[in-house]
PQR file with spaces between the fields and no chain letter, atoms N, CA, C, O and H, PARSE charges and radii, in Angstrom:
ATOM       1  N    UNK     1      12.445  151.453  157.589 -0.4000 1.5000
ATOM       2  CA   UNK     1      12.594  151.104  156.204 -0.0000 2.0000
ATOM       3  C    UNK     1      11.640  151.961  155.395  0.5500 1.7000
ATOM       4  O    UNK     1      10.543  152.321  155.824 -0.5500 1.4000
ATOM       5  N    UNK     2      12.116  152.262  154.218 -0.4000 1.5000
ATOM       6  CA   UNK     2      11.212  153.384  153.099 -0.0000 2.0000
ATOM       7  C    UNK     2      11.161  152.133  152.065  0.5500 1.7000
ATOM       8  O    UNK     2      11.860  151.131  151.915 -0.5500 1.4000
ATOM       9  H    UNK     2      13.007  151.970  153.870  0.4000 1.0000
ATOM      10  N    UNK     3      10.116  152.606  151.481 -0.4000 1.5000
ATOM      11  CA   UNK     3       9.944  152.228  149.699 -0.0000 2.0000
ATOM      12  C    UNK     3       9.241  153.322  149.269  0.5500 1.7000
ATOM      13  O    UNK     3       8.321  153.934  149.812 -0.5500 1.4000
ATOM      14  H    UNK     3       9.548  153.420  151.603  0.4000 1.0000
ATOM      15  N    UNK     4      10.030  153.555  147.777 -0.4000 1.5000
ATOM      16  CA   UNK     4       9.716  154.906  147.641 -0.0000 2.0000
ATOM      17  C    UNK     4       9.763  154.956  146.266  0.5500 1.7000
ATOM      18  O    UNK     4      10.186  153.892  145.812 -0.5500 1.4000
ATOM      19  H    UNK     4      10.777  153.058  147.336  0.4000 1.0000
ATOM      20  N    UNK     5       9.555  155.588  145.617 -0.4000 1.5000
ATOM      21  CA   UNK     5       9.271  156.207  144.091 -0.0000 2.0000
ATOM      22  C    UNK     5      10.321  157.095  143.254  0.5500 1.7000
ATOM      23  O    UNK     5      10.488  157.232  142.042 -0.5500 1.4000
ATOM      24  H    UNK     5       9.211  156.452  145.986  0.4000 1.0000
ATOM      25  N    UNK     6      10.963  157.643  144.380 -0.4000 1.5000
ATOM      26  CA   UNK     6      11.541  159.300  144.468 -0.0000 2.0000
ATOM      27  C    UNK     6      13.075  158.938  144.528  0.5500 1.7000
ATOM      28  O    UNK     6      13.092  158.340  145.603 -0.5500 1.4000
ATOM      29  H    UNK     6      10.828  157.532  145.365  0.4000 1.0000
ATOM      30  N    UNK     7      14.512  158.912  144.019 -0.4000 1.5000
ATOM      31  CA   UNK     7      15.632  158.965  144.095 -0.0000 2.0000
ATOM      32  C    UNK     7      16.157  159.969  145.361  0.5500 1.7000
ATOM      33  O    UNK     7      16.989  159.574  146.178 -0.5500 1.4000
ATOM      34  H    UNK     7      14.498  159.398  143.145  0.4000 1.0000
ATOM      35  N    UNK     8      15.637  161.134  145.400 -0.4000 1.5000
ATOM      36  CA   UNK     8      16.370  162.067  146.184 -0.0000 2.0000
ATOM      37  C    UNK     8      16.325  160.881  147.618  0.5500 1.7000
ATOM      38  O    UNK     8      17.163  161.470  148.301 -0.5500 1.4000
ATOM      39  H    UNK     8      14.962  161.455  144.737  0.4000 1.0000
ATOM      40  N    UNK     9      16.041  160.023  148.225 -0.4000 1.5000
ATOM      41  CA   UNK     9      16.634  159.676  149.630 -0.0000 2.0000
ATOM      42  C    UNK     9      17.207  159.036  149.386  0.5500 1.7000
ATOM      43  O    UNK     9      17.592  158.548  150.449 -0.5500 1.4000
ATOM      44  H    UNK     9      15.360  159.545  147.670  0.4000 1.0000
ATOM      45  N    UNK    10      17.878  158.326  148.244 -0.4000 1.5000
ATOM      46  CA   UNK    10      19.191  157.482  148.260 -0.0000 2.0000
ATOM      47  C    UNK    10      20.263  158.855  148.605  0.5500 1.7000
ATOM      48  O    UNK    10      20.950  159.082  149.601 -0.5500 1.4000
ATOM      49  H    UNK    10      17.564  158.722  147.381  0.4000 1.0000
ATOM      50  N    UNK    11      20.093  159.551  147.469 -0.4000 1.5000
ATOM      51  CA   UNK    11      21.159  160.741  147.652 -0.0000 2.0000
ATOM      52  C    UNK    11      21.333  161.389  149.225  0.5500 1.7000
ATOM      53  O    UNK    11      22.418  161.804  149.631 -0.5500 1.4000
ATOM      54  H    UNK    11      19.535  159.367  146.660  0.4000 1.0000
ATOM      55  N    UNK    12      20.061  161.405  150.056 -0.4000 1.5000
ATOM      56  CA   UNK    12      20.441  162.016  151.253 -0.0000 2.0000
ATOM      57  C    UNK    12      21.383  160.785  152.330  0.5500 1.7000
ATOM      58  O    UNK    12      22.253  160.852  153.198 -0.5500 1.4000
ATOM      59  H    UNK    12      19.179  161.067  149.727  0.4000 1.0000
ATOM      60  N    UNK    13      20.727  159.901  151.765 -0.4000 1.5000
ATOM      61  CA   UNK    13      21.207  158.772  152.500 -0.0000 2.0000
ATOM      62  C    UNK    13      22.882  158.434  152.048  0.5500 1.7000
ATOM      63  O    UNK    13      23.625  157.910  152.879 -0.5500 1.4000
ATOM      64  H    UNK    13      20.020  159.846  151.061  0.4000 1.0000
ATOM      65  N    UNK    14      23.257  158.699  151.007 -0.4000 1.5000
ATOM      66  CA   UNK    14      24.658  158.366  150.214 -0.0000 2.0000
ATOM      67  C    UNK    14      25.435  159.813  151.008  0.5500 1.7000
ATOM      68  O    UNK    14      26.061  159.958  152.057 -0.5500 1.4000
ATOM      69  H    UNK    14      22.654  159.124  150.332  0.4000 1.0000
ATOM      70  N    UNK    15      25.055  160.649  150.001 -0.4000 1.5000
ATOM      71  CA   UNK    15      25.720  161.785  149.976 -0.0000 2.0000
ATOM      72  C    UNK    15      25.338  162.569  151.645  0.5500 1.7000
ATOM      73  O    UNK    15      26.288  162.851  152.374 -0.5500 1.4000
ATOM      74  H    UNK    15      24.546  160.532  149.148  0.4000 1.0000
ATOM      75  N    UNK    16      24.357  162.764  151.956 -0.4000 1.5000
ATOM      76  CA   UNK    16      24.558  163.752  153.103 -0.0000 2.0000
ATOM      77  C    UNK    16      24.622  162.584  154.919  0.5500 1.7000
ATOM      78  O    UNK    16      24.440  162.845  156.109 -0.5500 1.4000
ATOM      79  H    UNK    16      23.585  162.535  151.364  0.4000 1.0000
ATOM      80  N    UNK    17      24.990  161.291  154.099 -0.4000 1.5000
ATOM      81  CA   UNK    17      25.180  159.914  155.239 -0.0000 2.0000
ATOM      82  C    UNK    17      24.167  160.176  155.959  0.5500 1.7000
ATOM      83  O    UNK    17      24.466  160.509  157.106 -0.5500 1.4000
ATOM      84  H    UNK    17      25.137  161.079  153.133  0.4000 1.0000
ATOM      85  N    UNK    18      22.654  160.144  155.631 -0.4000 1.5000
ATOM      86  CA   UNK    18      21.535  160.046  156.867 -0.0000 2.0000
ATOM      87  C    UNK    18      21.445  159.209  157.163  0.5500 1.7000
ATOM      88  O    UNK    18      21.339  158.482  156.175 -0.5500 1.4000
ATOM      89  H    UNK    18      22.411  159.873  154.699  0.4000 1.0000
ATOM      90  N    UNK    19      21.385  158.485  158.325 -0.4000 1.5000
ATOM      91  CA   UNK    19      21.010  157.466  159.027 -0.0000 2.0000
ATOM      92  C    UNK    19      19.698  156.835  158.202  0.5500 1.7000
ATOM      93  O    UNK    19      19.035  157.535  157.437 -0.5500 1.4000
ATOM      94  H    UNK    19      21.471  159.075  159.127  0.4000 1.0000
ATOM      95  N    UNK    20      19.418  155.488  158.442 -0.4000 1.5000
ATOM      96  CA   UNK    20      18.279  155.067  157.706 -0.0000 2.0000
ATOM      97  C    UNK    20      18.357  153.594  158.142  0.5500 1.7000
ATOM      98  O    UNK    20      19.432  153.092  158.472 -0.5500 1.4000
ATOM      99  H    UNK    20      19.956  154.919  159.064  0.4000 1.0000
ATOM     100  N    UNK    21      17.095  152.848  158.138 -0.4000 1.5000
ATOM     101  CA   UNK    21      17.305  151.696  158.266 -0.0000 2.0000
ATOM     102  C    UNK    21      16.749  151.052  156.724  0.5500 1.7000
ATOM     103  O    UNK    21      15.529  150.908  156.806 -0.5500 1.4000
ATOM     104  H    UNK    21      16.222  153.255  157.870  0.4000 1.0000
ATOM     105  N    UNK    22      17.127  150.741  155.730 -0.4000 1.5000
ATOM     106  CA   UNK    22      16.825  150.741  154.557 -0.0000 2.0000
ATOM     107  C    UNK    22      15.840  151.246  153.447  0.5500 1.7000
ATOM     108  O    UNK    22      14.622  151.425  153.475 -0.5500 1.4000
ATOM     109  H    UNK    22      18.118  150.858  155.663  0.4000 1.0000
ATOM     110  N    UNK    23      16.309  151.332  152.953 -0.4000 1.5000
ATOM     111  CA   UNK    23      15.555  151.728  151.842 -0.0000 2.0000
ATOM     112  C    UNK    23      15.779  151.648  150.192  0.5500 1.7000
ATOM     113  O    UNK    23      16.789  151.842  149.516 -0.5500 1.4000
ATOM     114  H    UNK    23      17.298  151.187  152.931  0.4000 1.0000
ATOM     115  N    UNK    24      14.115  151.201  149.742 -0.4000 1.5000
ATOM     116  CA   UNK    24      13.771  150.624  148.792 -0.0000 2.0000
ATOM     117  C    UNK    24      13.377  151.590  147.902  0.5500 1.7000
ATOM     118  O    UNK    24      12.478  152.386  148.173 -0.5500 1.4000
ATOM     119  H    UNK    24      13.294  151.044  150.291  0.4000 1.0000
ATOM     120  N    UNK    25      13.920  151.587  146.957 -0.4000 1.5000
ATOM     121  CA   UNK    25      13.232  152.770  145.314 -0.0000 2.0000
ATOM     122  C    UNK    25      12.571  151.478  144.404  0.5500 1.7000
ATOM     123  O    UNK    25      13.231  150.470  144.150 -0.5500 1.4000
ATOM     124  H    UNK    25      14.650  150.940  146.737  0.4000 1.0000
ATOM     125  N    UNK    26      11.254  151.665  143.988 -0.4000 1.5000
ATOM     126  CA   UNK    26      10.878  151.024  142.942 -0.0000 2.0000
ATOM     127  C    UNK    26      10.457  152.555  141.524  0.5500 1.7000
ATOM     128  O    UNK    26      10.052  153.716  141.469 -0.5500 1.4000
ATOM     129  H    UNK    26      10.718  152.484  144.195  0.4000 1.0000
ATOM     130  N    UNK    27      11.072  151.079  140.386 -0.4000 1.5000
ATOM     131  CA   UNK    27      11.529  152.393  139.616 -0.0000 2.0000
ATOM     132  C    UNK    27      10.554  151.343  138.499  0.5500 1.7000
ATOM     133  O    UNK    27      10.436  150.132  138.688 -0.5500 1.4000
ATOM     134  H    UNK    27      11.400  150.135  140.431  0.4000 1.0000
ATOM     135  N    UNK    28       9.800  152.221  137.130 -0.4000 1.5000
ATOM     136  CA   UNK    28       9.003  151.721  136.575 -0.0000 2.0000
ATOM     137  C    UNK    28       7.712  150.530  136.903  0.5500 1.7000
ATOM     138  O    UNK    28       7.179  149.825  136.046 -0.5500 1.4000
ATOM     139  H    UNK    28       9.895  153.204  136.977  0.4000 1.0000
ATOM     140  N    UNK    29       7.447  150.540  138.152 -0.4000 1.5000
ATOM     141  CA   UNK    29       6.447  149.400  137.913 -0.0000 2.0000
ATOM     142  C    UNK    29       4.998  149.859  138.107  0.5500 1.7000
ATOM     143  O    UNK    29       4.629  150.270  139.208 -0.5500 1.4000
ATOM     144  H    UNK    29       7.880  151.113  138.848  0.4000 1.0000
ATOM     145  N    UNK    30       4.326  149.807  137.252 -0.4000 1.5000
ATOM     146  CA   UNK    30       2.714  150.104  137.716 -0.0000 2.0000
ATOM     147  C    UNK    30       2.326  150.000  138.747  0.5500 1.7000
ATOM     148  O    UNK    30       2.924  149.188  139.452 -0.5500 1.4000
ATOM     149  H    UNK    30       4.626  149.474  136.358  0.4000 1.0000
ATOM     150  N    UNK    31       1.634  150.441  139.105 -0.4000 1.5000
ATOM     151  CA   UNK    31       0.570  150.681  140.692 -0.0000 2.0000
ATOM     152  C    UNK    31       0.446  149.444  140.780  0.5500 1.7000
ATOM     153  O    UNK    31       0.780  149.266  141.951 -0.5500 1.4000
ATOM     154  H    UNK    31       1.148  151.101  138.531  0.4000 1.0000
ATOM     155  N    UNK    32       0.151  148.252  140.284 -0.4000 1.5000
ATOM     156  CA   UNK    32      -0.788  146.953  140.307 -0.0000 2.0000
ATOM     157  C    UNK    32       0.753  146.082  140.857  0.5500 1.7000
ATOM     158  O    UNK    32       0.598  145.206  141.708 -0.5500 1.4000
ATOM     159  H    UNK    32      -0.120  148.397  139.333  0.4000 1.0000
ATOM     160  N    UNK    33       1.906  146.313  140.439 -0.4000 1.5000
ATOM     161  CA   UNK    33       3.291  145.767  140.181 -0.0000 2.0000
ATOM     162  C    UNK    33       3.610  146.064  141.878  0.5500 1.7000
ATOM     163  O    UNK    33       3.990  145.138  142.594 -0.5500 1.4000
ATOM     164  H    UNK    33       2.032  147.025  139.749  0.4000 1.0000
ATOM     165  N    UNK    34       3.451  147.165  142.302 -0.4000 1.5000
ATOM     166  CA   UNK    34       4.104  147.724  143.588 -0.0000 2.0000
ATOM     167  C    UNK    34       4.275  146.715  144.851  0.5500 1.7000
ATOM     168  O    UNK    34       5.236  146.208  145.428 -0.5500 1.4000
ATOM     169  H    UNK    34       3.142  147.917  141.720  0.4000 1.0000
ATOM     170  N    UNK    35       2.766  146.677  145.001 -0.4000 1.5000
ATOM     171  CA   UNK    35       2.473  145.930  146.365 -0.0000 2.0000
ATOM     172  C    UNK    35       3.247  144.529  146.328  0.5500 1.7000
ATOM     173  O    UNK    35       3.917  144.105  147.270 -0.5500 1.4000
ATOM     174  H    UNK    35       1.985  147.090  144.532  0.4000 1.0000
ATOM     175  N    UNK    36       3.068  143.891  145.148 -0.4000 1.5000
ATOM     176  CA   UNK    36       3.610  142.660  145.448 -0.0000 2.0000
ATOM     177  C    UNK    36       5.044  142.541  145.360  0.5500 1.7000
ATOM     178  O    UNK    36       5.714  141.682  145.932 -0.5500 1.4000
ATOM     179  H    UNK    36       2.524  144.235  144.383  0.4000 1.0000
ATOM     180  N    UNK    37       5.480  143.474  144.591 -0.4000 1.5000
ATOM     181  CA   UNK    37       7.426  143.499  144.527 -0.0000 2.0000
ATOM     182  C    UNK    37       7.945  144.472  145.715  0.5500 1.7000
ATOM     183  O    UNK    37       9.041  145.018  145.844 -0.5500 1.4000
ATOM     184  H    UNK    37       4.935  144.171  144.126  0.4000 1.0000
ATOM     185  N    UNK    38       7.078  144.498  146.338 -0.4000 1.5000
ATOM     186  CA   UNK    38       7.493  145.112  148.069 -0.0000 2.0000
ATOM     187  C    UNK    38       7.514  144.000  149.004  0.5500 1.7000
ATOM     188  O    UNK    38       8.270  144.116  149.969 -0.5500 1.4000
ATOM     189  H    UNK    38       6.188  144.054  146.234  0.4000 1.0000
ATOM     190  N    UNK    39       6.615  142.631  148.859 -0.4000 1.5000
ATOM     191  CA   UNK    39       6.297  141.838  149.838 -0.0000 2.0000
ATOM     192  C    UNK    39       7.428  141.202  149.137  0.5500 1.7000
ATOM     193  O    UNK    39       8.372  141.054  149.913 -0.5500 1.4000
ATOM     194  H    UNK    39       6.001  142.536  148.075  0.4000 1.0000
ATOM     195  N    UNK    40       7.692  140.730  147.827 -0.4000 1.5000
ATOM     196  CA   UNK    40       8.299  139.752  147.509 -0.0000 2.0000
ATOM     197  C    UNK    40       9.918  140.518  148.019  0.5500 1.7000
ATOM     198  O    UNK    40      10.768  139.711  148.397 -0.5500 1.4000
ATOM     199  H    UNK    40       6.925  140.851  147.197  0.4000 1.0000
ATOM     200  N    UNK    41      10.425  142.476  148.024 -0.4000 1.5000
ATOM     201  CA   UNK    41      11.557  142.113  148.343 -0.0000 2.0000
ATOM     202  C    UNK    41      11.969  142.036  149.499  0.5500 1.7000
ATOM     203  O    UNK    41      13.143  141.944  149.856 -0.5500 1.4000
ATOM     204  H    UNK    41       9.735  143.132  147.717  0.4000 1.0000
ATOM     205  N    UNK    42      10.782  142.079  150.314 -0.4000 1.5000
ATOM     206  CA   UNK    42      10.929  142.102  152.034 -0.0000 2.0000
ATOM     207  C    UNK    42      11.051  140.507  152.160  0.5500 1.7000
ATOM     208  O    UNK    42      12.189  140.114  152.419 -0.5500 1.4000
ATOM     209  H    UNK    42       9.828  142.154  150.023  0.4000 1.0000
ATOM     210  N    UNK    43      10.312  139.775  152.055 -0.4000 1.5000
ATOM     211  CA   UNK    43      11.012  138.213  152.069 -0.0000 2.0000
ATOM     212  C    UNK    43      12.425  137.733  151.398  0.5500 1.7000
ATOM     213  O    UNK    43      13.189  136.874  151.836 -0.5500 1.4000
ATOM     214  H    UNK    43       9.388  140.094  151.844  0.4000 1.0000
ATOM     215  N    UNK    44      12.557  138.503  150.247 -0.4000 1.5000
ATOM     216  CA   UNK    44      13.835  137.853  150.086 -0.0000 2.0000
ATOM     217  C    UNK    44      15.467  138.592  150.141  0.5500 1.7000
ATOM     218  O    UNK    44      16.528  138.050  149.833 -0.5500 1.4000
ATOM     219  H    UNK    44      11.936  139.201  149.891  0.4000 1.0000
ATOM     220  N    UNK    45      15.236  140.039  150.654 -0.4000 1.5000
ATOM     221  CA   UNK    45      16.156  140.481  151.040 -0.0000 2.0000
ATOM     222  C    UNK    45      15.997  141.462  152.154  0.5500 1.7000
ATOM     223  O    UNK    45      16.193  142.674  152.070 -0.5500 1.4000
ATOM     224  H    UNK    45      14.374  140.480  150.904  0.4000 1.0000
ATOM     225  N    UNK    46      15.594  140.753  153.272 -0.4000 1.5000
ATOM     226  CA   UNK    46      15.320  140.951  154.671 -0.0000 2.0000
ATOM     227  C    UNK    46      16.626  141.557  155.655  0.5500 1.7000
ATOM     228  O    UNK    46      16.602  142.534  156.403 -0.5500 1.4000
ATOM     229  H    UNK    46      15.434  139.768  153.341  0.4000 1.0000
ATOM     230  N    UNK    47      17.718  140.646  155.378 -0.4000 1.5000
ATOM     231  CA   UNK    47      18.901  140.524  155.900 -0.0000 2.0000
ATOM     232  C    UNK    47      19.480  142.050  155.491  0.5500 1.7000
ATOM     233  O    UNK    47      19.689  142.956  156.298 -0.5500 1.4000
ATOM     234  H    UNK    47      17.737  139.852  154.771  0.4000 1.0000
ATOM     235  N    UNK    48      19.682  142.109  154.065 -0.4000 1.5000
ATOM     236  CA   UNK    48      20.508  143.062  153.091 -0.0000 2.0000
ATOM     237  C    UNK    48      19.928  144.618  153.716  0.5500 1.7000
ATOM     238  O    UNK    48      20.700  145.504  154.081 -0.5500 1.4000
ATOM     239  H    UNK    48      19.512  141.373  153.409  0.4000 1.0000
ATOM     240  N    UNK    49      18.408  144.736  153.752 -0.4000 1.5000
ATOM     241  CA   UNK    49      17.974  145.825  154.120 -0.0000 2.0000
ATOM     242  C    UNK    49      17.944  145.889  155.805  0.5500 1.7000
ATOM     243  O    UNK    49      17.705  147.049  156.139 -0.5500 1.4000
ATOM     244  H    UNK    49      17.781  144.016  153.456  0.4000 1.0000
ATOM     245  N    UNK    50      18.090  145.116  156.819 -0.4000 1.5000
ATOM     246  CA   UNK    50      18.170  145.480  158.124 -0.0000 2.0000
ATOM     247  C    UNK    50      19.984  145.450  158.040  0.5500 1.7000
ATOM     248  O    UNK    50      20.464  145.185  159.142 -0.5500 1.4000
ATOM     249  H    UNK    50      18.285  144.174  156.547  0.4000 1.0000
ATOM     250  N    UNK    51      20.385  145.536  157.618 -0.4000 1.5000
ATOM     251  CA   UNK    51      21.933  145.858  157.429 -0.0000 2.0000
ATOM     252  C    UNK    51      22.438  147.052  156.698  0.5500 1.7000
ATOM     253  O    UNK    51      23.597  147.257  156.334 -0.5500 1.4000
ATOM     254  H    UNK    51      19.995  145.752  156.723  0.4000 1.0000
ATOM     255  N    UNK    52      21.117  148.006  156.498 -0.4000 1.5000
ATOM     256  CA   UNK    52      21.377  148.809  155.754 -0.0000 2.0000
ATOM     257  C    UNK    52      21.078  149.965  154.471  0.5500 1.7000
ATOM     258  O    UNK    52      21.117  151.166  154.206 -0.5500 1.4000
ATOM     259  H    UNK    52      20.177  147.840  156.793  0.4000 1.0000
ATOM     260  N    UNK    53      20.660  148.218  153.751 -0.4000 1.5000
ATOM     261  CA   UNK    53      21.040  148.591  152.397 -0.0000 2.0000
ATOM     262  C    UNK    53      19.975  149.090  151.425  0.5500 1.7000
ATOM     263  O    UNK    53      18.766  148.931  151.593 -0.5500 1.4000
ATOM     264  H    UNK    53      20.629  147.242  153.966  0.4000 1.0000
ATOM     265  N    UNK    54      20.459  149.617  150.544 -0.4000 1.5000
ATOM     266  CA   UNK    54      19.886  150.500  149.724 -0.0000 2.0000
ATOM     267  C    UNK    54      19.571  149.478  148.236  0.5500 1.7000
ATOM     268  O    UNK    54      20.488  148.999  147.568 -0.5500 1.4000
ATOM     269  H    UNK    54      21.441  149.747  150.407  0.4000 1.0000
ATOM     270  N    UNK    55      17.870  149.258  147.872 -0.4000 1.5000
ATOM     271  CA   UNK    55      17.685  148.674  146.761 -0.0000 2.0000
ATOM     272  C    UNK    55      17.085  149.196  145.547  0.5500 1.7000
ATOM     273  O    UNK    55      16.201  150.040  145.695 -0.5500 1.4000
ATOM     274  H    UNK    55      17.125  149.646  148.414  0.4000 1.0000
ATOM     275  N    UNK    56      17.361  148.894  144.541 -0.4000 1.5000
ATOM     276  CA   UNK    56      16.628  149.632  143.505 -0.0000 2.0000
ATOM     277  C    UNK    56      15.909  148.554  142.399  0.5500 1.7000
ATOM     278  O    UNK    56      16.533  147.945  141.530 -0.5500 1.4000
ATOM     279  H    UNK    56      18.079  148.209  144.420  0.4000 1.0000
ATOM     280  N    UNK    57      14.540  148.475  142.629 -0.4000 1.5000
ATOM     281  CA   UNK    57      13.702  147.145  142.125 -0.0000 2.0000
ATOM     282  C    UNK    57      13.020  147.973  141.049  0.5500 1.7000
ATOM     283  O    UNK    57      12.416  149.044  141.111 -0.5500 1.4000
ATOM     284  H    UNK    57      14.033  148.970  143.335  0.4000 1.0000
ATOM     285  N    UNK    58      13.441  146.741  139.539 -0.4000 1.5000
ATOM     286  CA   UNK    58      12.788  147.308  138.309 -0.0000 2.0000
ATOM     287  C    UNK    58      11.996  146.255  138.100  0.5500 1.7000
ATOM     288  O    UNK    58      11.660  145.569  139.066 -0.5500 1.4000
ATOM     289  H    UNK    58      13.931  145.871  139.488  0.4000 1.0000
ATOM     290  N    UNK    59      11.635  145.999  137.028 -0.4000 1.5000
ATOM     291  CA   UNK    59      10.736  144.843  136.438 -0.0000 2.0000
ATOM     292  C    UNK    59      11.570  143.899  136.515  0.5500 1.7000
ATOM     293  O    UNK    59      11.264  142.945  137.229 -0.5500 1.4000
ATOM     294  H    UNK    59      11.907  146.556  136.243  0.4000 1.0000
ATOM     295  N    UNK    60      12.719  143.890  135.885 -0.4000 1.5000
ATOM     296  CA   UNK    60      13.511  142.621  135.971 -0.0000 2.0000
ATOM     297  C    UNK    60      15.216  142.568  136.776  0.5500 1.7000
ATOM     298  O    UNK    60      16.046  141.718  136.449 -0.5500 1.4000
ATOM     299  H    UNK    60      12.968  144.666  135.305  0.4000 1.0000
ATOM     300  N    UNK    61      15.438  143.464  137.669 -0.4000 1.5000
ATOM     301  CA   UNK    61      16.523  143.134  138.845 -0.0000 2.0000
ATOM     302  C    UNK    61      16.169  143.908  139.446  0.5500 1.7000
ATOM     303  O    UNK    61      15.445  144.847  139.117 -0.5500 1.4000
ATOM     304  H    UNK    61      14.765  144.154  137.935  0.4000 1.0000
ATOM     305  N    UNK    62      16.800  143.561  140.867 -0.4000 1.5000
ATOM     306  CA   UNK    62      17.266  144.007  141.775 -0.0000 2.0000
ATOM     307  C    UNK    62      18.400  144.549  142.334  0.5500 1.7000
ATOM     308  O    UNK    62      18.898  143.704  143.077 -0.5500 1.4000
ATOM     309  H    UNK    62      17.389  142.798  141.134  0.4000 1.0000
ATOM     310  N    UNK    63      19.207  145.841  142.316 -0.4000 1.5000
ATOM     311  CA   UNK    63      20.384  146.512  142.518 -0.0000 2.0000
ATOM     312  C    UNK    63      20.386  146.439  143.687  0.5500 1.7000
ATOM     313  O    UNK    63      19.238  146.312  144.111 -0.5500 1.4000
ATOM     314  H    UNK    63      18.803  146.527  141.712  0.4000 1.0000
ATOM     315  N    UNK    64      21.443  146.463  144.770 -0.4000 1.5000
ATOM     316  CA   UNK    64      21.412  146.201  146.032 -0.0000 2.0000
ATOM     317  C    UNK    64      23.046  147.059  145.952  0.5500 1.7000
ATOM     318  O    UNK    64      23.946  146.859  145.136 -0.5500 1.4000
ATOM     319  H    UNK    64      22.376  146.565  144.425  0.4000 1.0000
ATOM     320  N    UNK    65      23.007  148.151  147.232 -0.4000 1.5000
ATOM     321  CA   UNK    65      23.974  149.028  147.542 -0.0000 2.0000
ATOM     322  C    UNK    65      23.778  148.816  148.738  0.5500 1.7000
ATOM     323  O    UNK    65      22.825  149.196  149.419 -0.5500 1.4000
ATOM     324  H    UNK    65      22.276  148.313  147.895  0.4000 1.0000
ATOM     325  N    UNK    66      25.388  147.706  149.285 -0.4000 1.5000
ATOM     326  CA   UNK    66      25.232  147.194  150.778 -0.0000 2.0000
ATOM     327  C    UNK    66      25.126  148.291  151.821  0.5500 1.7000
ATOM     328  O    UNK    66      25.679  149.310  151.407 -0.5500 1.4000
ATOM     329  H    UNK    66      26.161  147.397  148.732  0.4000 1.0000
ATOM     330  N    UNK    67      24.568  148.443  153.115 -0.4000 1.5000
ATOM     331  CA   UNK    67      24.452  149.045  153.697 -0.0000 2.0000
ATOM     332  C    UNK    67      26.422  149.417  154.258  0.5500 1.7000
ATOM     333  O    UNK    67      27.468  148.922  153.838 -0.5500 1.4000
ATOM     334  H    UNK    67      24.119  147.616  153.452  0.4000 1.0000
ATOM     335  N    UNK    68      26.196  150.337  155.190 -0.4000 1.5000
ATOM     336  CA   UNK    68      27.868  150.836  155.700 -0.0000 2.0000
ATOM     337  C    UNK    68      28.022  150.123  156.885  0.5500 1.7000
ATOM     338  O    UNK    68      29.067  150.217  157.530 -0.5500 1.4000
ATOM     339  H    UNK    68      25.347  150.739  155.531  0.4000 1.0000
């Protein structure tokens, strides 16, 4: 599993189909914001990402692109 900052590994992961066991983009949240909206989305979408899937966590949702 990744959490990451950076868009380009959704794209490798979409577009060039890399294998992956999920991965997480957090997009706008302060340094202080990170740590805890990583723990909070590993508890609550545990399932979604060992199945796959691709999330994109802002301040206020969570996008979820089911795994294949």
């Amino acid at each position: 599993m990744l959490f990451t900052l950076d868009k380009d590994f959704g794209e490798l992961a979409i577009v060039h189909l890399r294998p992956h066991a999920g991965l997480v983009r957090l997009v706008g949240l302060r340094a202080r914001q990170q740590g805890p909206a990583m723990v909070a989305v590993l508890a609550k979408y545990e399932s979604e990402l060992q199945g796959g899937a691709i999330l994109t966590v802002e301040d206020t949702r969570v996008r979820i692109r089911p795994g294949i």
